[in-house]
N, C-alpha and C positions, 0 to 999 in steps of 0.2 A: 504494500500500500504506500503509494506516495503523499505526501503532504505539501500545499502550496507555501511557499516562503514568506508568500505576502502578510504583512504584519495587520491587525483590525485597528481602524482607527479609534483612538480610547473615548471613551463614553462621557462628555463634559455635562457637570453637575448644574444644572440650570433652574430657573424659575419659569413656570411655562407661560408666562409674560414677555419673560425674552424670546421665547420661541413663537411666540404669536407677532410680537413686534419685529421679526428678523425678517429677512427679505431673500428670497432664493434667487442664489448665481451660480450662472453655467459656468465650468472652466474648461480648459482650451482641448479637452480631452471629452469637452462633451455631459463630463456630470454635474449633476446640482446639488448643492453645499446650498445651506442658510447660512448668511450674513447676520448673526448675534450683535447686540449693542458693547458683547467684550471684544470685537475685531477678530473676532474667533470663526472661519468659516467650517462649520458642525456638518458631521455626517450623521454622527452617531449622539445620542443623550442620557442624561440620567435623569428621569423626573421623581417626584414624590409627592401625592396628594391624595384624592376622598373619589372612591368611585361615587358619579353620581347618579349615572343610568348607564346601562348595559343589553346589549344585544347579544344572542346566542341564537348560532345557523349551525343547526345539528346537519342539515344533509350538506353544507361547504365545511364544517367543523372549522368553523371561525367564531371569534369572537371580537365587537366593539365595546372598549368603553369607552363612558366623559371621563375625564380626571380633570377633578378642580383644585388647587393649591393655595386658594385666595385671592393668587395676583390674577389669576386667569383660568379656563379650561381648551382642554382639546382632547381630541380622538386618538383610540389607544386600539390598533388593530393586528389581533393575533390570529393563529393560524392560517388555513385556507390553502395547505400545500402540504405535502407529504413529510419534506424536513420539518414543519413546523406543529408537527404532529403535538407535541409536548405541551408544547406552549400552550394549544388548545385547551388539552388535559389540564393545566396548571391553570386558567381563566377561568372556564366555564363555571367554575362550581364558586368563584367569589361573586358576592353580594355587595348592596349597591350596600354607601355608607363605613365600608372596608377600606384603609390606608394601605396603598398598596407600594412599592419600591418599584418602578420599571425602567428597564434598559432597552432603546433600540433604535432604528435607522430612522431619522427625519425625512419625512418625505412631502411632494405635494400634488396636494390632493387635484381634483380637476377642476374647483372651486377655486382655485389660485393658495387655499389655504393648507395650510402645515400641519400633518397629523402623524403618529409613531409607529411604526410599523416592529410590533415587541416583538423581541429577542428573550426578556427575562421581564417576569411578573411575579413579583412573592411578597406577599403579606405584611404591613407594620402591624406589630404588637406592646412595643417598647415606647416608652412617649421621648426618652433619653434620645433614641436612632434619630427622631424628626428635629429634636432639637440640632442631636451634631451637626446632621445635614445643612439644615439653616446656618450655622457656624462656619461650615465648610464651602458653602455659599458666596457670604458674607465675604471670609477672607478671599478667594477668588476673584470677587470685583474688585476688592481693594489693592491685589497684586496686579490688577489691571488698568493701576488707577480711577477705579469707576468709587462713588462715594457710596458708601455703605450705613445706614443710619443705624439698621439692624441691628449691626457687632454689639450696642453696651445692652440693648434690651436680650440679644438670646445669651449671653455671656451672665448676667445677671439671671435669666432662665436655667441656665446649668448651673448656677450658684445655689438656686433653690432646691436645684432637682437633688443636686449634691446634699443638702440639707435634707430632702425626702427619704433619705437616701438610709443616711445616720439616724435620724431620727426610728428610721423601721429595724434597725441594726439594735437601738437601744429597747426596742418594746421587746424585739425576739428573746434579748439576755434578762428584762423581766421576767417573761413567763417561763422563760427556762429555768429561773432561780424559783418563783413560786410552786416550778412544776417539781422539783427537786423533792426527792424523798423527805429530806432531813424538815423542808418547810413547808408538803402539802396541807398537812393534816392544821398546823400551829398559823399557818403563815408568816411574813416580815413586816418587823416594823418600819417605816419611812427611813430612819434612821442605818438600819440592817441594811437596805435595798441601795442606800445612797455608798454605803463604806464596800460593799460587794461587788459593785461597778465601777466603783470610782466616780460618783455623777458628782455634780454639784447639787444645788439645790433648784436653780433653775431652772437647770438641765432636766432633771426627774420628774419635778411637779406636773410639766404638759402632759408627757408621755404620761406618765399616772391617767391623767384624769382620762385622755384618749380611750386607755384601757376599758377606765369603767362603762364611759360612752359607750363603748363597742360592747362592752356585754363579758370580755374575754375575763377580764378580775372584777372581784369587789372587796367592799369594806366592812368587815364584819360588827369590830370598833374605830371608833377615829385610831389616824394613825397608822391600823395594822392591815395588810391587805392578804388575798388570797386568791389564789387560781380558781375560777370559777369550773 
């Protein structure tokens, strides 16, 4: 089996705003590239957004979707061909409302407008991945000198996330000290809870109270808590 040497043009991370706003050029070999507002002329892309209607043609075994990302939407079309068998299989069964990651070739339509012709369609579950993305974004325009207002709000988005983060880190080592043989039955005092983690006092009181919210401990006496 031989393999062609020719490299894939890499998949650049965009806004589908820029891909709505780009403008397709022929080059002197006859193919059409989008004109992006980074000076970037794209074959290939990376998007990220919310399906928000979807079409499935079981006897072409293709599938359209919208994908909207805020700035904008456009059309995401996979299978419809024998290599693209998979990709099919990987669409069809997502639902509208689903964040989805997709890779694939810019193309335009006969509308004059610009839609994806997927290579790769796989699921967000993580809210951390949307954020990076935006991050990774962000700095790409700015190494393109294009201005980036985003950078402090999603930079400050991953400072909270980071904070989500910790904060689930310190309920887990709660319940695992309440669930602890030594303190099922007795439970701990605030006092115990805070010298066993090392918290402060600010630090423990939210988480506390979260807990009780949730249902997961309670407080039998002031002070002392226990694994529900």
């Amino acid at each position: 089996m031989t393999f062609s040497g020719k490299r894939r043009a890499p998949a650049i991370k965009l806004k589908i705003k820029d891909i709505i706003e780009g403008e397709f050029e022929t080059t002197q070999d006859g193919t059409k590239l989008l004109h992006v507002k980074t000076d970037d002329l794209v074959r290939r892309v990376r998007i990220m957004g919310e399906i928000t209607s979807r079409t499935v043609i079981e006897s072409d075994e293709s599938v359209i979707f919208e994908i909207d990302d805020t700035s904008g939407s456009l059309n995401v079309k996979g299978g419809g061909s024998e290599w693209a068998g998979q990709i099919f299989l990987d669409m069809k069964d997502l639902k509208e409302g689903t964040i989805v990651d997709v890779v694939g070739l810019v193309k335009e339509a006969g509308d004059g407008k610009a839609f994806i012709n997927c290579e790769m369609c796989l699921p967000v579950t993580n809210d951390a991945v949307k954020v990076l993305r935006e991050l990774e974004i962000s700095k790409y325009y700015k190494r393109k000198g294009l201005d980036s207002k985003a950078t402090d709000s999603i930079q400050s988005a991953i400072k909270d996330q980071e904070k989500l983060v910790e904060s689930d880190e310190i309920k887990t080592q709660i319940i695992d000290l309440l669930k602890n043989d030594e303190h099922i039955e007795e439970g701990c005092t605030f006092d115990e809870i805070k010298r066993a983690l090392g918290l402060t006092t600010k630090e423990l009181e939210p988480e506390l109270r979260v807990l009780q919210n949730d249902g997961d401990i309670f407080e039998p006496m002031p002070g002392t808590f226990k694994y529900v």
